[in-house]
C-alpha positions as CSV (number, residue, x, y, z in Angstrom):
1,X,0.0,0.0,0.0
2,X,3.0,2.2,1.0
3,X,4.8,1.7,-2.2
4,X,1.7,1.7,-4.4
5,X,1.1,5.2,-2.8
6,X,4.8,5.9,-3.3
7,X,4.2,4.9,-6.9
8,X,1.3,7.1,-7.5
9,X,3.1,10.2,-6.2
10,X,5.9,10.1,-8.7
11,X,3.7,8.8,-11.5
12,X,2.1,12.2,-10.5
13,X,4.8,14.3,-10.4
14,X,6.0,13.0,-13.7
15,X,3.1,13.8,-15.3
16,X,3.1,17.4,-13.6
17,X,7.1,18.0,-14.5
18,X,5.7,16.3,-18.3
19,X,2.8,19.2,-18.3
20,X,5.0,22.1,-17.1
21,X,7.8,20.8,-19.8
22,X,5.0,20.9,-22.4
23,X,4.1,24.6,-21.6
24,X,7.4,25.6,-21.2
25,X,8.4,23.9,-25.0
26,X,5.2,25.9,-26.2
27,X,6.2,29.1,-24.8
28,X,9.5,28.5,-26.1
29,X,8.3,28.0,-29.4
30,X,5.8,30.9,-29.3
31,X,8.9,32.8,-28.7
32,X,10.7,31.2,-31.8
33,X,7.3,32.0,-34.2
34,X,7.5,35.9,-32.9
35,X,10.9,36.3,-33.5
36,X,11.0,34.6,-36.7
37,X,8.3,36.7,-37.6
38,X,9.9,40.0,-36.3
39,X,13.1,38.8,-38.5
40,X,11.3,38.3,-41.2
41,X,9.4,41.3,-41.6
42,X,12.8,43.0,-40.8
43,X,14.7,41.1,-44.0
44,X,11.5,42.0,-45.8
45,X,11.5,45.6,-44.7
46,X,15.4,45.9,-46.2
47,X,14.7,43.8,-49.0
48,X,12.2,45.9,-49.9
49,X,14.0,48.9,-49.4
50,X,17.0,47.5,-51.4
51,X,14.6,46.9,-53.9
52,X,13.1,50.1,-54.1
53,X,16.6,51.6,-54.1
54,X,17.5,49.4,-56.7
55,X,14.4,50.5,-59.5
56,X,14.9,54.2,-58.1
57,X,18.6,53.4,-59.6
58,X,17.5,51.6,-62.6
59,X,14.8,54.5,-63.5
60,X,17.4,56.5,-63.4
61,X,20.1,54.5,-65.0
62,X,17.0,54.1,-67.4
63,X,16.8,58.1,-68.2
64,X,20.7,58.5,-68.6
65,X,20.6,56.0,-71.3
66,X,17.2,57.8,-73.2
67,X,19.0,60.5,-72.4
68,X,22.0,59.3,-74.2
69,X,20.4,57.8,-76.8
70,X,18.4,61.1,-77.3
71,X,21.8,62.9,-77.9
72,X,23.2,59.7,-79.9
73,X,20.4,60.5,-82.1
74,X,20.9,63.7,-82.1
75,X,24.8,63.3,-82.8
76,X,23.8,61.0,-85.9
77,X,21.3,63.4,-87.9
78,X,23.9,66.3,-87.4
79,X,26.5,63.9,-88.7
80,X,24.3,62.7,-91.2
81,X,23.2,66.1,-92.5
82,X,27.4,67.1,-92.2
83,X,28.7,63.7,-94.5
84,X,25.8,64.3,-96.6
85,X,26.5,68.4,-97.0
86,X,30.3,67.3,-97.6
87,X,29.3,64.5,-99.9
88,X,27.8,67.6,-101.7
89,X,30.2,70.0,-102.0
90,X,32.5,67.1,-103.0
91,X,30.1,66.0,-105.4
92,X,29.5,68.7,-107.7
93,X,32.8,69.5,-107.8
94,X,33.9,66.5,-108.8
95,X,31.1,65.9,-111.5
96,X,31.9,69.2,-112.9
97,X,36.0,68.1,-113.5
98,X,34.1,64.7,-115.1
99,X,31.7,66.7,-117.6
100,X,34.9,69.4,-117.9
101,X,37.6,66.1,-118.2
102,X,35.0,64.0,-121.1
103,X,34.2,67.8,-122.6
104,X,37.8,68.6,-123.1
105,X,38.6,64.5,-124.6
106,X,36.0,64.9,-127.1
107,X,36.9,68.4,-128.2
108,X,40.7,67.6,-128.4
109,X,41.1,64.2,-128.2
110,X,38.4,61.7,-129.8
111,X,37.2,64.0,-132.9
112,X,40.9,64.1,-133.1
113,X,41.9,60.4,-133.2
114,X,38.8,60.1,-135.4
115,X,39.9,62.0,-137.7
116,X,43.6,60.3,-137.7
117,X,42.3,57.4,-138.0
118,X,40.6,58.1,-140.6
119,X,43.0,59.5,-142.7
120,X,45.3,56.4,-141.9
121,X,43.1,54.4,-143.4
122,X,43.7,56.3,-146.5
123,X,46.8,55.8,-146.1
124,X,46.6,52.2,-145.9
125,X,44.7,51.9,-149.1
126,X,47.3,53.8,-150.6
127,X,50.0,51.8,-149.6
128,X,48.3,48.7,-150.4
129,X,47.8,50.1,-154.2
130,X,51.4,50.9,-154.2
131,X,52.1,47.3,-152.9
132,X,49.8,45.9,-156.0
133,X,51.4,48.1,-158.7
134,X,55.0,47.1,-157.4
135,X,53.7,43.3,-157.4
136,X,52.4,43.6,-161.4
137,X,55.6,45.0,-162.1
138,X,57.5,41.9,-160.9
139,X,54.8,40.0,-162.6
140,X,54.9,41.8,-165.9
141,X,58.8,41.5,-166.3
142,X,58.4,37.5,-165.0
143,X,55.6,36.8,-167.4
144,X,56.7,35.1,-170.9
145,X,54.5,36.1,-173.5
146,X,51.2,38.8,-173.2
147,X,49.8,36.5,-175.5
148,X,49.9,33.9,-173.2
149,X,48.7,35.3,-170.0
150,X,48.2,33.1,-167.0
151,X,49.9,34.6,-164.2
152,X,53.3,34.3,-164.1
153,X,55.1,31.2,-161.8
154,X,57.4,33.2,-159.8
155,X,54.0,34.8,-158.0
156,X,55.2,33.4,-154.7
157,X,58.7,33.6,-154.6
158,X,58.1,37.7,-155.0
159,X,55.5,37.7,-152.4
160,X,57.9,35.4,-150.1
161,X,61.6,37.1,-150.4
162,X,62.4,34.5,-152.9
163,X,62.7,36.2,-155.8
164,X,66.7,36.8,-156.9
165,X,68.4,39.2,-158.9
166,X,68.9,36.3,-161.2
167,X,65.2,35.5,-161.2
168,X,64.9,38.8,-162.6
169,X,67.7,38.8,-165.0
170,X,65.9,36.1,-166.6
171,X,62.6,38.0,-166.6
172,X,64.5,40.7,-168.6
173,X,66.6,38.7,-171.2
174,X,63.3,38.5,-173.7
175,X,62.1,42.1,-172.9
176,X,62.3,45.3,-174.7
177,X,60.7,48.8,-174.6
178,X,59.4,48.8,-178.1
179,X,59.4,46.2,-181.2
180,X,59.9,48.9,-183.3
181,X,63.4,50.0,-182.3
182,X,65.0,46.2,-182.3
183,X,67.8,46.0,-185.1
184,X,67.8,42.4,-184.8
185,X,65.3,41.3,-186.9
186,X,66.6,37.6,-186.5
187,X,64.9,37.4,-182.5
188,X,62.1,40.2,-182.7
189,X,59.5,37.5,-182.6
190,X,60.7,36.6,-179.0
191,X,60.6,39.9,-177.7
192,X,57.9,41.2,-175.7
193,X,57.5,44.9,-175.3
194,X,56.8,46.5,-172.3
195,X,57.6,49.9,-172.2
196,X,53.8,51.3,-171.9
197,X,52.9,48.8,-168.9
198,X,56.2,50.0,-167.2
199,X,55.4,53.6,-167.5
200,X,51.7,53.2,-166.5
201,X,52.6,51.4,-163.8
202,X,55.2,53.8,-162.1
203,X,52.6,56.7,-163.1
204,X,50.3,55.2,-161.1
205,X,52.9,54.4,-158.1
206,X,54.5,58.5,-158.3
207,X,50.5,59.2,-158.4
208,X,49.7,57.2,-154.9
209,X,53.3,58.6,-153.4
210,X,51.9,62.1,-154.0
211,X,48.4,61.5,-152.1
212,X,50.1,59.3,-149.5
213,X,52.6,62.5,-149.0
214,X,49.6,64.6,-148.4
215,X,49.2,63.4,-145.3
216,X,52.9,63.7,-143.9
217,X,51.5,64.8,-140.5
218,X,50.5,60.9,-139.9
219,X,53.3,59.4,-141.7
220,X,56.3,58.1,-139.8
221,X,59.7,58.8,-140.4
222,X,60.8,55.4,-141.7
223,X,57.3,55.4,-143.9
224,X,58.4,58.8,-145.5
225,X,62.3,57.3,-146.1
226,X,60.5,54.6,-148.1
227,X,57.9,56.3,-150.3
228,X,60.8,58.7,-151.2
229,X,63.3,55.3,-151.9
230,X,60.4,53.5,-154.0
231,X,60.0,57.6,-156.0
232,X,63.9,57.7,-157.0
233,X,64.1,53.9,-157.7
234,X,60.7,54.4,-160.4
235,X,62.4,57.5,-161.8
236,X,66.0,56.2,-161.9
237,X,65.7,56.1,-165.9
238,X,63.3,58.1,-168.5
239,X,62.1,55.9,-170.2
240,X,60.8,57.1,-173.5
241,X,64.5,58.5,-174.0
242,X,66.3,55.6,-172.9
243,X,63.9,53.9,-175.9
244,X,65.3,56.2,-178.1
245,X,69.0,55.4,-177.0
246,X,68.7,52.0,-177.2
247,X,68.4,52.2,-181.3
248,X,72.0,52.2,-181.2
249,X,72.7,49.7,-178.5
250,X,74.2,46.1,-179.9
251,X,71.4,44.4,-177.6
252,X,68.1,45.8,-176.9
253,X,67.0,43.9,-174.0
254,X,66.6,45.0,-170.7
255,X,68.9,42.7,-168.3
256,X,70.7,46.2,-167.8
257,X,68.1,47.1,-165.6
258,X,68.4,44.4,-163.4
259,X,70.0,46.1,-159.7
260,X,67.6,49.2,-160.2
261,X,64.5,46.8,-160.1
262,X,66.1,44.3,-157.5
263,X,66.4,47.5,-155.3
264,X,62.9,48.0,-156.1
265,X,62.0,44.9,-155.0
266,X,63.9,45.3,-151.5
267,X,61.3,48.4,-151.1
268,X,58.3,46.2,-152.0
269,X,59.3,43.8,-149.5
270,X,59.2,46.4,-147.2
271,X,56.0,48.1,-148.2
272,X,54.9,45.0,-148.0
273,X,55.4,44.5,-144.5
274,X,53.5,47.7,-143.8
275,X,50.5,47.0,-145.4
276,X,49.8,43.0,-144.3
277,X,50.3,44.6,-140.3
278,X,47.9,47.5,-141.4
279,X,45.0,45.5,-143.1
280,X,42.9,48.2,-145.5
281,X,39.8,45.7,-144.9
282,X,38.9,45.4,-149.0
283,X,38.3,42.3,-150.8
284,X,41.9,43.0,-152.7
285,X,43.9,43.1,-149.4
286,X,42.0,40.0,-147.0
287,X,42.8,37.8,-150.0
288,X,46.2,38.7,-151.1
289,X,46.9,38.4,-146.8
290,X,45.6,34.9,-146.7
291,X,47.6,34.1,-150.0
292,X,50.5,35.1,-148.2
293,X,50.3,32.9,-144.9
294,X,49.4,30.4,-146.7
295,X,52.0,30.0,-149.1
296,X,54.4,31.1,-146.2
297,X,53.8,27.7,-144.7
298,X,51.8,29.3,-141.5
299,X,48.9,27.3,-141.9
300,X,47.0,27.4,-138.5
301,X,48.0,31.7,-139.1
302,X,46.0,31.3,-141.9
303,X,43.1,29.7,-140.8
304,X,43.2,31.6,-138.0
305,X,42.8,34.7,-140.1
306,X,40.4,33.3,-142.5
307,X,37.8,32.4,-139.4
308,X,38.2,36.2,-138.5
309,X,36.9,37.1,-142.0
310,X,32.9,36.7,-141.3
311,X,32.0,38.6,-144.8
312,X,34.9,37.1,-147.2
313,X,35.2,33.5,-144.8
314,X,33.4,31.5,-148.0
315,X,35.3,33.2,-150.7
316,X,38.7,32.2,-149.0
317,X,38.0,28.7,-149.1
318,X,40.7,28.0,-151.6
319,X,43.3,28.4,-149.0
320,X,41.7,26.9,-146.2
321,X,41.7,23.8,-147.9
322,X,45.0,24.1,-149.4
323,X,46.3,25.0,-145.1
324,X,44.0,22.1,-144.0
325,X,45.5,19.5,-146.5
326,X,49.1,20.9,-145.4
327,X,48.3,20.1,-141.6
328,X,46.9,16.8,-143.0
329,X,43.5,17.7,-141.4
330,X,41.7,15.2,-144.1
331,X,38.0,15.2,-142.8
332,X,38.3,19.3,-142.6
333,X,40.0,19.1,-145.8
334,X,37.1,17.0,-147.4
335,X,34.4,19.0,-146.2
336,X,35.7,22.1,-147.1
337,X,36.6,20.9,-150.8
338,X,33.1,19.3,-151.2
339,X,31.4,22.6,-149.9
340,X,33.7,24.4,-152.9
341,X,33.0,22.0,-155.7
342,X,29.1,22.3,-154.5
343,X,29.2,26.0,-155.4
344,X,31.4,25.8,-158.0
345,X,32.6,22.9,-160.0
346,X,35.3,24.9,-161.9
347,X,38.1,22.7,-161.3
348,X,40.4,24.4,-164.3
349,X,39.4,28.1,-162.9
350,X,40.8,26.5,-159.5
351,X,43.6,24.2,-160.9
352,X,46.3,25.9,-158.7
353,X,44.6,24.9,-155.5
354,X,43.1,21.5,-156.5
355,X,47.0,20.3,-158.1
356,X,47.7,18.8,-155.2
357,X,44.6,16.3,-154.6
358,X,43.7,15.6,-158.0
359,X,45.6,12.1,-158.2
360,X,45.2,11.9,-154.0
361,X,42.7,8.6,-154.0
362,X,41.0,10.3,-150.1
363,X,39.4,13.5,-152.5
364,X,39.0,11.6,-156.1
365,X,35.1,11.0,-154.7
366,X,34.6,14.2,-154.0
367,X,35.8,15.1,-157.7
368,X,34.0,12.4,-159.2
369,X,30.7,13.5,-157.3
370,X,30.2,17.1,-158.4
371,X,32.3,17.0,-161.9
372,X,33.7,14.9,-164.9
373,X,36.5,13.2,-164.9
374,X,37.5,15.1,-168.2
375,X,37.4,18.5,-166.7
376,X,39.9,17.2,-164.1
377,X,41.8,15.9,-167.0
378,X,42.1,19.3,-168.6
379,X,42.9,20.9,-165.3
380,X,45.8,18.6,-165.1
381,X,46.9,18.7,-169.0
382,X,47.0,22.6,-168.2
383,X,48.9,22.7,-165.7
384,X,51.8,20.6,-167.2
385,X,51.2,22.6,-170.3
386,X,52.2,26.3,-168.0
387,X,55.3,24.0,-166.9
388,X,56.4,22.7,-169.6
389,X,55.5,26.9,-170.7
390,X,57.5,27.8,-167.8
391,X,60.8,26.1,-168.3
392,X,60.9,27.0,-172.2
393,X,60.5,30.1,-171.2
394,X,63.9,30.0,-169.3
395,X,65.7,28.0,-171.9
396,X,64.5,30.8,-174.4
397,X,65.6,33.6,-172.3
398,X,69.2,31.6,-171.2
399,X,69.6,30.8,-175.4
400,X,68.8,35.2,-175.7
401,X,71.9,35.4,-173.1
402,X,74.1,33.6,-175.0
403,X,73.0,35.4,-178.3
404,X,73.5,38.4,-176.9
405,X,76.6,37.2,-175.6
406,X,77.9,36.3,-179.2
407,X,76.6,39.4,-180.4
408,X,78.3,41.4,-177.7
409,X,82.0,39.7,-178.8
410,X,81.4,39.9,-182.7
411,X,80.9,43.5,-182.0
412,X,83.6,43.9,-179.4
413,X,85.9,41.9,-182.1
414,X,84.4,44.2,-185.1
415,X,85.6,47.3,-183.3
416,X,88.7,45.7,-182.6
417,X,89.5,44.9,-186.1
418,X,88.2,48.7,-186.8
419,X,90.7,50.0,-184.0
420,X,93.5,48.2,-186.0
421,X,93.1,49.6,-189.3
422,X,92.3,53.2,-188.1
423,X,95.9,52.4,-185.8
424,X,97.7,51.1,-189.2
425,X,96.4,53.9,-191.4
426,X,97.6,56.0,-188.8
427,X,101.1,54.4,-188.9
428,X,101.5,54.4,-192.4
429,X,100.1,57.7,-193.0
430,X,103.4,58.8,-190.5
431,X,105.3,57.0,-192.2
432,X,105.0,58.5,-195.0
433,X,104.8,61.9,-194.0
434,X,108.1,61.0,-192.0
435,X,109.7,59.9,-195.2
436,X,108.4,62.7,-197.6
437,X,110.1,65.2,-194.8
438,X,113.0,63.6,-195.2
């Protein structure tokens, strides 16, 4: 009974000191709640205050920039209206040196160069006429009889600086002036006169001289030095008087003439020069260009040149093919000569460009497709008729030299014979008087 007492008191005062814990621990932690409470509506108080201080700064961070940004702005347009007031007063002074500048090219330059080129492509036809006249000279002395009149076979070598003083030595040996002053009757008939085409043609050379001279201005030196050269080489002999003088000569011919036109023909080479560098643009000239690379062996030149020629590129065809056959470009070479003999099936007109390929069996098709094989015949019989022509003509001009030659001695032995009896009358008629003195 003691101890159950004993154990209800101190269950009893556990439960009291457990009760008065309790309250104490909820005290306690209604103190915790009202300071955490106080604290935190202290951080929030400063927080907030931060805050506020924070978007005060940022308004006004926020009206510094505008404000900036105004003046930027500001800054720009000014700048903008400056650049473009400077662009401006740059501009039109600089359009006005432009207008000024292209003014002062057209009044004293352009019209200007017009007008010299103009005028130097006067002189280029001129030169190109005096070229042609120079080139029918060569021809006419070179050609063998005016009654046969193909054009003579040394065509190329005078185009190609292959034509020799003794090419024209040869040219000369059967020419005279006139058939009316030959005293040897015995070799009249294989004369050929000459004196009328000589004189036309250096009439008409003195004639271009004198319009090409018109226009010194544009010449150059070195083109001057040669029309003055070609002038005293044409007039190096009169020729109606030196007609007359050669009455009296042993031989008529005109091999003496032989360094005065092989200096002439130094000159052509040289005029020559000039006009194939400065092209006139004619019919005459483009042709006699492509003749000339294409004889000169610079085929792809040629075909080159012939592909630049859009107006005159069908009526060059002849040397095309003949530069296309040279390269050994057959199918080119096939089609080209089949688009010829479609137009024109004239195959003795064009015997100098087909002699190559008549007897070749890769074109014979072609021949035998547009024309006859008797019209290819002919074309071939001609042409060994003009060389067989050709070299009688030199055997008839070398037999000349050496009648000449004989003619030359029986007269130098004639006078001779004449000196000695003129010398023994002369002795004897002395001797005589010598004696009758004494």
């Amino acid at each position: 009974m003691k101890y159950l007492i004993y154990l209800l008191l101190i269950s009893q005062s556990i439960i009291t000191s457990a009760s008065e814990n309790e309250l104490s621990l909820e005290k306690n932690i209604e103190k915790l709640k009202i300071r955490t409470d106080k604290i935190q509506s202290e951080s929030n108080e400063e927080h907030t205050q931060k805050l506020q201080i924070l978007i005060e700064g940022s308004k006004h961070n926020d009206q510094e920039i505008s404000s900036i940004k105004d003046n930027i702005d500001i800054l720009s347009k000014k700048i903008e209206k400056r650049d473009l007031n400077y662009l401006f007063d740059l501009a039109i002074p600089f359009s006005l040196s432009i207008i000024s500048a292209l003014f002062f090219w057209l009044a004293l330059y352009y019209f200007e160069r017009k007008r010299k080129n103009n005028i130097r492509k006067n002189i280029n036809r001129h030169f190109s006429s005096i070229r042609q006249e120079l080139f029918h000279t060569f021809d006419t002395i070179m050609i063998s009889s005016f009654n046969y009149n193909p054009p003579s076979p040394y065509q190329n070598k005078i185009k190609h600086e292959e034509f020799t003083i003794e090419d024209i030595k040869i040219g000369l040996l059967n020419k005279c002036f006139s058939l009316g002053n030959i005293t040897d009757k015995s070799i009249i008939h294989l004369l050929q006169p000459i004196l009328g085409r000589l004189i036309q043609r250096f009439e008409n050379i003195d004639n271009k001289i004198i319009l090409c001279m018109t226009y010194y201005q544009e010449l150059t030196s070195k083109e001057i030095d040669l029309l003055e050269d070609i002038r005293e080489k044409i007039q190096t002999y009169d020729l109606k008087t030196l007609d007359q003088i050669l009455t009296s000569a042993v031989t008529q011919d005109l091999s003496f003439m032989k360094s005065n036109f092989y200096d002439l023909y130094k000159l052509f080479l040289e005029i020559q020069k000039i006009s194939l560098k400065n092209n006139a643009g004619n019919w005459n000239d483009i042709a006699y260009k492509a003749s000339y690379l294409c004889k000169k062996g610079t085929y792809e030149e040629c075909l080159n040149f012939i592909k630049k020629q859009k107006h005159f590129k069908d009526r060059l065809n002849i040397y095309k093919l003949r530069s296309l056959i040279s390269l050994k470009k057959t199918n080119e070479a096939k089609n080209t000569l089949n688009e010829m003999l479609k137009n024109n099936n004239d195959t003795i007109g064009f015997r100098y460009c087909y002699e190559d390929i008549f007897d070749n069996e890769e074109y014979s098709e072609i021949f035998q497709k547009y024309t006859s094989s008797d019209n290819v015949e002919k074309a071939k019989n001609i042409l060994l008729k003009e060389k067989k022509h050709n070299e009688n003509f030199i055997e008839s001009c070398l037999a000349l030299e050496r009648h000449y030659k004989r003619r030359h001695d029986d007269h130098a032995a004639f006078i001779a014979s004449k000196k000695k009896q003129i010398t023994f009358r002369i002795d004897k008629n002395h001797s005589q008087r010598t004696i009758g003195e004494r």
